[in-house]
C-alpha positions as CSV (number, residue, x, y, z in Angstrom):
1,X,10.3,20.0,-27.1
2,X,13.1,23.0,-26.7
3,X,14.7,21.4,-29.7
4,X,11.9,22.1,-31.9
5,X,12.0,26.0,-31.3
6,X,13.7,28.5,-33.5
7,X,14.4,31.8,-31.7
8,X,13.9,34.8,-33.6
9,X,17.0,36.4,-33.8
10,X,16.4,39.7,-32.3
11,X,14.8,37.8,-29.6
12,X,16.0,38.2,-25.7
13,X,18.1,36.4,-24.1
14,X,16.0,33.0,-23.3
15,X,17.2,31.0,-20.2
16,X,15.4,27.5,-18.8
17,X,15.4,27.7,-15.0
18,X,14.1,25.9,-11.9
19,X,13.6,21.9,-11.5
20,X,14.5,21.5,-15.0
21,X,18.0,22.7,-14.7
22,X,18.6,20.7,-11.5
23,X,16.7,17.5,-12.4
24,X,19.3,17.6,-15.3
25,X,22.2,18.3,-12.9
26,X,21.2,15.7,-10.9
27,X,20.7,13.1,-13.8
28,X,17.1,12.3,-12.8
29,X,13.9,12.6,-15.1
30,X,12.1,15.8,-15.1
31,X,8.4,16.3,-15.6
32,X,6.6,17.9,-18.4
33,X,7.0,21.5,-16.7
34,X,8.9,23.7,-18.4
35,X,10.1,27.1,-16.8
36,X,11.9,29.6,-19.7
37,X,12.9,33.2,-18.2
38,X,12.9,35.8,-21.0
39,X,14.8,39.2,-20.3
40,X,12.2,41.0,-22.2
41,X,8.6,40.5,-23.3
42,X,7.8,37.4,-22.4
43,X,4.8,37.2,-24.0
44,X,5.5,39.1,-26.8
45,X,8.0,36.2,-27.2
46,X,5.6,33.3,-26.7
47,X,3.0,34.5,-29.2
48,X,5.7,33.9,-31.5
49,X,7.2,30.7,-30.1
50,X,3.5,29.2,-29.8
51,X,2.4,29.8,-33.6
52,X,5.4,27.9,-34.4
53,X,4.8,25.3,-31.9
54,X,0.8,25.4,-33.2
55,X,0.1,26.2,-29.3
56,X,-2.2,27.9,-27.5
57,X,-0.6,30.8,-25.7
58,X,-2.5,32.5,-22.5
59,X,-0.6,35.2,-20.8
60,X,-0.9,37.3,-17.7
61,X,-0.1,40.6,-18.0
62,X,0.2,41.2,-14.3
63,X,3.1,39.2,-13.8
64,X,4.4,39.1,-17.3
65,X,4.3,35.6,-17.6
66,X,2.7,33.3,-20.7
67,X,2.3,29.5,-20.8
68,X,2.1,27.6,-24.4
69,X,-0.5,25.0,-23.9
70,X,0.7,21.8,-26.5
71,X,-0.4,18.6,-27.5
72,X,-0.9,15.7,-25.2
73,X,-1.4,18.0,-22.1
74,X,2.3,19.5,-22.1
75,X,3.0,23.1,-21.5
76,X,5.8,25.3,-21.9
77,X,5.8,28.3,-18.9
78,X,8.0,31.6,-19.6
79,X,8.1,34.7,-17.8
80,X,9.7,37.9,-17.9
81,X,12.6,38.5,-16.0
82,X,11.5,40.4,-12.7
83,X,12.4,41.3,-9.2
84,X,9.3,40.6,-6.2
85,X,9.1,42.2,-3.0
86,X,6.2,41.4,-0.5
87,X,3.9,43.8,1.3
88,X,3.6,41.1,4.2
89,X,3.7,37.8,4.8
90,X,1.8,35.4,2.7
91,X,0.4,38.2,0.4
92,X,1.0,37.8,-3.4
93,X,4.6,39.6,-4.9
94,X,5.0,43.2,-6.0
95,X,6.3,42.6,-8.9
96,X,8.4,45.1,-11.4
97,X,10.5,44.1,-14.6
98,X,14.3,42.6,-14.1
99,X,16.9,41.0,-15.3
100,X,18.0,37.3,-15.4
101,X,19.5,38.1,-11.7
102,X,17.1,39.5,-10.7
103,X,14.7,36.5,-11.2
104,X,17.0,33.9,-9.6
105,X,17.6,36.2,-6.7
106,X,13.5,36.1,-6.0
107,X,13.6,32.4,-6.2
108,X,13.2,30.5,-3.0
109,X,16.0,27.6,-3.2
110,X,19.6,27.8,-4.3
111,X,19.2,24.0,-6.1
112,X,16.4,26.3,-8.3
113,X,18.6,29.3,-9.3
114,X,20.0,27.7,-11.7
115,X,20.2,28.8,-15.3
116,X,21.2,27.6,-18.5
117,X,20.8,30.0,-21.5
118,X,19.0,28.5,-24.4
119,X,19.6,32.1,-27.1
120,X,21.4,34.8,-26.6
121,X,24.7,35.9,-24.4
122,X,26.7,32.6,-23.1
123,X,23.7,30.2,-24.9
124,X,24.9,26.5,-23.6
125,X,26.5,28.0,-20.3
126,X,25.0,27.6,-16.9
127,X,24.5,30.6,-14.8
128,X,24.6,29.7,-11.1
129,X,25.8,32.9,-8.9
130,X,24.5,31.2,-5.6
131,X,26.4,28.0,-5.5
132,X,23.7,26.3,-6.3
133,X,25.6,23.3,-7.2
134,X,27.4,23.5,-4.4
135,X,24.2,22.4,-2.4
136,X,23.1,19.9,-5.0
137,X,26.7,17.9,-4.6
138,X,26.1,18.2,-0.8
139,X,22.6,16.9,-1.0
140,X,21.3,20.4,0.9
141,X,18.2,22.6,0.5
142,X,19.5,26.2,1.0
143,X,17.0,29.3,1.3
144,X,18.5,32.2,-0.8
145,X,18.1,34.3,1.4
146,X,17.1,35.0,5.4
147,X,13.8,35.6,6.1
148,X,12.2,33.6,3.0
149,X,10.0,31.9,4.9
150,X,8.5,34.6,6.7
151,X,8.1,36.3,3.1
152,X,6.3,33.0,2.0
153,X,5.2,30.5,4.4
154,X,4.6,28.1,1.7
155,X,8.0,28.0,0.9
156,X,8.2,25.7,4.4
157,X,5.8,22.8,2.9
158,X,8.0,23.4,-0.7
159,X,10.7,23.1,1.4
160,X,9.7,19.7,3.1
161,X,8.1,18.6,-0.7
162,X,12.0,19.0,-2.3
163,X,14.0,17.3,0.5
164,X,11.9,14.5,0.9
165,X,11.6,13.9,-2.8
166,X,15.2,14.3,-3.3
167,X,16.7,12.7,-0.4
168,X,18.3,16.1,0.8
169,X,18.5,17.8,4.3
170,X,17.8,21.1,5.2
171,X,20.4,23.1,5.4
172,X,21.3,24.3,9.5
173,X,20.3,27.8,9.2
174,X,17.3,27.3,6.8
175,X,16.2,24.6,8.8
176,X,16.3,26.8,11.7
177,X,14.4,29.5,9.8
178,X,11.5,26.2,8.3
179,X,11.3,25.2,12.4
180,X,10.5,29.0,13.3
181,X,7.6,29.2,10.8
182,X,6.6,25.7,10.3
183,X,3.7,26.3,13.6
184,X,2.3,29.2,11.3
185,X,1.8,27.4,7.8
186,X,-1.9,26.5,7.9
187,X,-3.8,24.8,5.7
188,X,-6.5,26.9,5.5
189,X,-4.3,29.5,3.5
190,X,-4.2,28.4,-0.3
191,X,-0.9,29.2,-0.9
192,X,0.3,26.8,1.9
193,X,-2.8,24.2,0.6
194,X,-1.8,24.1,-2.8
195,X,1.8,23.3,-1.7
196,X,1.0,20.8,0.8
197,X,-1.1,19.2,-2.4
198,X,1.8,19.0,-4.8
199,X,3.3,17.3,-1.2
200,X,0.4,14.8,-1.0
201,X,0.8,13.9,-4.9
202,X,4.2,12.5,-4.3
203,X,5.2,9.1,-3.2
204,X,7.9,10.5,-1.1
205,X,4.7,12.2,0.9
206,X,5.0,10.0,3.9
207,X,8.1,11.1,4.7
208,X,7.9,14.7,3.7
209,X,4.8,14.4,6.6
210,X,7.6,13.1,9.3
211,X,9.5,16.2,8.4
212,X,6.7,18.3,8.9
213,X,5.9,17.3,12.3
214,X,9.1,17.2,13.2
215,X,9.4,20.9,12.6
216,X,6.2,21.4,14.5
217,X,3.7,21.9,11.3
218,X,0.4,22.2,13.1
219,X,-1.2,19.7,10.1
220,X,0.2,16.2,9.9
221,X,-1.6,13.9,11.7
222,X,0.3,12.7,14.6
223,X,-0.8,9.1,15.4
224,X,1.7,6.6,15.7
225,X,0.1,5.0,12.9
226,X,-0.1,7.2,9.9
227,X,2.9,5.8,8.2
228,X,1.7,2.4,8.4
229,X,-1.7,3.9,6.6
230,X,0.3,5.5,4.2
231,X,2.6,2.8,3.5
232,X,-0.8,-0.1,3.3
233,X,-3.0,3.0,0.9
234,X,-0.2,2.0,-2.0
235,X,-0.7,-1.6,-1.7
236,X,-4.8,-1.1,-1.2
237,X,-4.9,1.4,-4.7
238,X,-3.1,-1.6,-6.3
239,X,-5.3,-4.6,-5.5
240,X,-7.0,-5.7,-8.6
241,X,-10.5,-3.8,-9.1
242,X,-9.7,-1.4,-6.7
243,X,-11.3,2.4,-7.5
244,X,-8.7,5.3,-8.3
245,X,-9.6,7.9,-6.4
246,X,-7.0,11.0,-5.8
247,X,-4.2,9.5,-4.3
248,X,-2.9,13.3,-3.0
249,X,-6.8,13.4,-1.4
250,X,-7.0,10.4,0.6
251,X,-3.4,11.0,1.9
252,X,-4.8,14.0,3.0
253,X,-7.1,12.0,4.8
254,X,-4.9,9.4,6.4
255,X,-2.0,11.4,6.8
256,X,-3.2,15.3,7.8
257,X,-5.1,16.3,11.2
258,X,-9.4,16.1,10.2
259,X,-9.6,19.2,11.7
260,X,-6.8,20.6,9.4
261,X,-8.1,18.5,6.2
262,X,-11.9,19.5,6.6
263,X,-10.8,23.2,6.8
264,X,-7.5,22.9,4.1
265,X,-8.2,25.6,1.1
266,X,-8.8,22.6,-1.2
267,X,-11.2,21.9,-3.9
268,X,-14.5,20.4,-1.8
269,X,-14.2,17.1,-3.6
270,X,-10.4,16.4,-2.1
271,X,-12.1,17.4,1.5
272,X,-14.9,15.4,1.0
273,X,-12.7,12.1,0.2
274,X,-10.2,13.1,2.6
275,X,-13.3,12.5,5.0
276,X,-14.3,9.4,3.3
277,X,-11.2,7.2,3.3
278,X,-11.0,8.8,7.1
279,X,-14.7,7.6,8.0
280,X,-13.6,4.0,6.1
281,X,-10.6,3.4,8.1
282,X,-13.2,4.0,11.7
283,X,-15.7,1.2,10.1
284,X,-13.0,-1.8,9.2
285,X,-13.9,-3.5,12.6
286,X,-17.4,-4.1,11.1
287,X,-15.8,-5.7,8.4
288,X,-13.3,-7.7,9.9
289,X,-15.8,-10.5,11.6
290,X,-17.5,-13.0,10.9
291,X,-20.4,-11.7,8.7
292,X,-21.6,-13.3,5.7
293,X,-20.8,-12.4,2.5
294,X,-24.3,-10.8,1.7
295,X,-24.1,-8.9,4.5
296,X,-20.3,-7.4,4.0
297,X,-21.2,-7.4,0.3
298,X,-24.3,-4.5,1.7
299,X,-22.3,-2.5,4.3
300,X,-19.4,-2.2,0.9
301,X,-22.3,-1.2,-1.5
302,X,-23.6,1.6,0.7
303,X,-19.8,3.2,1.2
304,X,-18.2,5.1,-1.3
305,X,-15.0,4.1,-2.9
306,X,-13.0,6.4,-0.8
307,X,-14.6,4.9,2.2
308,X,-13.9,1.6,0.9
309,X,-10.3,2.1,0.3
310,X,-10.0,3.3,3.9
311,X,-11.5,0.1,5.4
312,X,-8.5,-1.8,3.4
313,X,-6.1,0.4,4.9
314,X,-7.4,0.0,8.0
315,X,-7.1,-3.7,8.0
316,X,-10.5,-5.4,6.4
317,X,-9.4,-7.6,4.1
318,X,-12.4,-8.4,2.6
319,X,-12.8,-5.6,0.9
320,X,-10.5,-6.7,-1.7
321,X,-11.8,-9.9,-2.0
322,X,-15.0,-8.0,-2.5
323,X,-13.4,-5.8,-5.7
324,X,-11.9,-8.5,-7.2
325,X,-14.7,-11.3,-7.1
326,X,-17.8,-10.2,-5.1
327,X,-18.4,-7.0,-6.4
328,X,-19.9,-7.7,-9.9
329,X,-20.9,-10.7,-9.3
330,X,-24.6,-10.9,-11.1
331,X,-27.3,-13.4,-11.2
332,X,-27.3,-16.0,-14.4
333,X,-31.6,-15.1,-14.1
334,X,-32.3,-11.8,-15.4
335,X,-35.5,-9.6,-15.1
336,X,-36.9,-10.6,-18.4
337,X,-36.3,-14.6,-17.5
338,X,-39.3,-13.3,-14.5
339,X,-41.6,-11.4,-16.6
340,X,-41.5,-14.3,-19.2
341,X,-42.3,-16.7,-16.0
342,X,-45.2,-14.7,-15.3
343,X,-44.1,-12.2,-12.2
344,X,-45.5,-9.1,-13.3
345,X,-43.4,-5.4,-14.2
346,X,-42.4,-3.8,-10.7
347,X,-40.2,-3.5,-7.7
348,X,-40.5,-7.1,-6.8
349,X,-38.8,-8.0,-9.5
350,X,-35.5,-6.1,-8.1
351,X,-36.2,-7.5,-5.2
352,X,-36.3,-10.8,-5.7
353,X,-32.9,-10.6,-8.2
354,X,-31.4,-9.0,-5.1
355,X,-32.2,-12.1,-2.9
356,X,-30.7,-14.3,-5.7
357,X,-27.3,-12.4,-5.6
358,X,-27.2,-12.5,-1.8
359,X,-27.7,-16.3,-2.0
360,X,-25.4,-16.4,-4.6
361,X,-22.6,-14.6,-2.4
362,X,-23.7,-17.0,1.1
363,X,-23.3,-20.1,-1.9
364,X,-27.0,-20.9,-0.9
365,X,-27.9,-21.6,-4.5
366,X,-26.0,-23.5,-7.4
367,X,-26.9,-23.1,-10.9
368,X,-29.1,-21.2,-12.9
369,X,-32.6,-23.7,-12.0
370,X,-31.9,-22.7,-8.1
371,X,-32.0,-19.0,-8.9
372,X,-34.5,-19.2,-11.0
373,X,-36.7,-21.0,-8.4
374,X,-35.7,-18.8,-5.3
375,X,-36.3,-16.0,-7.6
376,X,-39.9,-16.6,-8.1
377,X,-40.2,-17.6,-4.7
378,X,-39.1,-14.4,-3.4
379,X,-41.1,-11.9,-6.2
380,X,-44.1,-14.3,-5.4
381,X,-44.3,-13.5,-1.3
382,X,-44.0,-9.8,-2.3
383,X,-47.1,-10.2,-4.5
């Protein structure tokens, strides 16, 4: 996509920063986010850039910052180069115009302020004034700077998100710093909440959550047996049939405190299957007897999905016997087939098809004649 852009040549210089530059570095594939730092009008600049691009540029002119919406749900993000300062902890930046080191400075890890100029003064060099490849050969997280976390609590679960995905360790004195705030990152602050997301959409999540407790983060769920959830909710979302649900959501369920998940500054939805796959996981004993099918085949029908997936998780078996061949399973006799034999338009109709499956599921009936008799049968007592 960078390829594709001509600079204007009186444009600013135009650097591409953050997880880019290190995923490169680190010769590991990069997602479709795109950060550009502009020392100059950013947006002024991505007007341009988009047109060419036939984008669609939104920009804020609070912080400076535009992002080029594109085909195929890619988005290119540039802002203008700034400095931040904080009025207190948590609250958003102050923010005033810069220069390019100005906005690595205000970044929160060394491994992402990194630089490598696309236009203008040293294009193709990388710009890297605080050893931030240092820490990516020693496999280390660094804070920039003391007191980052208190700036920006979030920065702790960002923290927790990058080492886990990366493999990396925290650095001694940042880790000291992450320990000192993790007890104060709460979930019910959205900055924290939306980080602790983007930690809950990875696969590395599970152990990011070990780090967090570890620290003393008042959120991860503490049981002895949240990894094992974890680790069994990848093979349940892979059974064949199984529903897709958000993956980030029910980990928030299994792996996060209820108390911290039903009061997390999520969207309602990722609480409310948080809950689910939570209350699914407490009913898998029901499911794990000696019912019949009809019977397991009800209790499934009247959970939702998330619920369902939870029971899996938490040991019931049958459920995915139940996605894969029970679920859908329908009656050869239809509700026509009874109003042609003479049963009359109403709710015994459903009724009676309903017996037929639940016989069908018990193997009480074989072949379309025995449904078709129990069928009539059953919409005949209801007459």
């Amino acid at each position: 996509m960078l390829s594709r852009i001509t600079w204007p040549d009186d444009s600013p210089r135009v650097c591409l920063v953050g997880g880019a530059v290190r995923d490169a570095l680190l010769g590991v594939t990069h997602g479709p986010d795109i950060d550009l730092v502009v020392e100059g009008d950013a947006i002024a600049l991505a007007t341009v850039v988009g047109h060419d691009l036939g984008g669609r540029v939104i920009g804020h002119a609070r912080f400076g910052t535009a992002r080029i919406e594109l085909a195929h749900g890619r988005h290119l993000d540039m802002v203008t180069a700034r400095r931040e300062s904080y009025a207190q902890p948590g609250a958003l930046p102050d923010v005033e115009p810069g220069d390019l080191a100005d906005d690595l400075a205000r970044r929160d890890f060394t491994v992402n302020a990194i630089a490598y100029v696309l236009h203008g003064d040293g294009r193709g060099g990388i710009i890297d004034p605080h050893d931030g490849r240092a820490d990516i050969a020693a496999e280390r997280i660094r804070t920039l700077r003391l007191g980052a976390f208190r700036e920006d609590p979030s920065r702790v679960v960002r923290a927790l998100r990058y080492a886990a995905r990366l493999g990396f360790r925290m650095e001694e004195g940042t880790e000291a710093e992450a320990r000192e705030s993790a007890p104060q990152t709460s979930l019910e602050s959205s900055r924290v909440a939306d980080e602790a997301a983007r930690l809950l959409a990875e696969g590395s999540a599970p152990v990011a959550l070990a780090m967090a407790d570890a620290l003393g983060a008042p959120w991860p769920d503490s049981d002895d047996r949240r990894d094992d959830r974890l680790a069994a909710l990848v093979g349940a979302l892979a059974r064949p049939g199984a529903p897709a649900p958000s993956a980030w959501a029910l980990r928030l369920g299994l792996g996060v405190r209820p108390e911290a998940a039903a009061g997390a500054a999520v969207p309602a939805w990722a609480r409310a299957l948080a809950a689910e796959v939570r209350a699914g996981l407490a009913r898998a004993p029901m499911l794990q007897g000696d019912a019949p099918p009809s019977s397991i085949d009800a209790t499934l029908r009247d959970m939702p999905p998330a619920a369902q997936v939870g029971a899996l998780v938490g040991g019931a078996d049958v459920v995915s016997r139940w996605w894969a061949d029970w679920r859908d399973m329908a009656p050869e006799v239809t509700g026509a087939d009874l109003v042609a034999a003479g049963v009359p338009p109403g709710p015994a109709i459903g009724r009676a098809l309903r017996a037929v499956r639940a016989a069908m599921l018990d193997g009480q009936v074989d072949g379309r004649g025995e449904q078709m008799a129990l069928a009539l049968a059953e919409a005949g007592s209801y007459r």
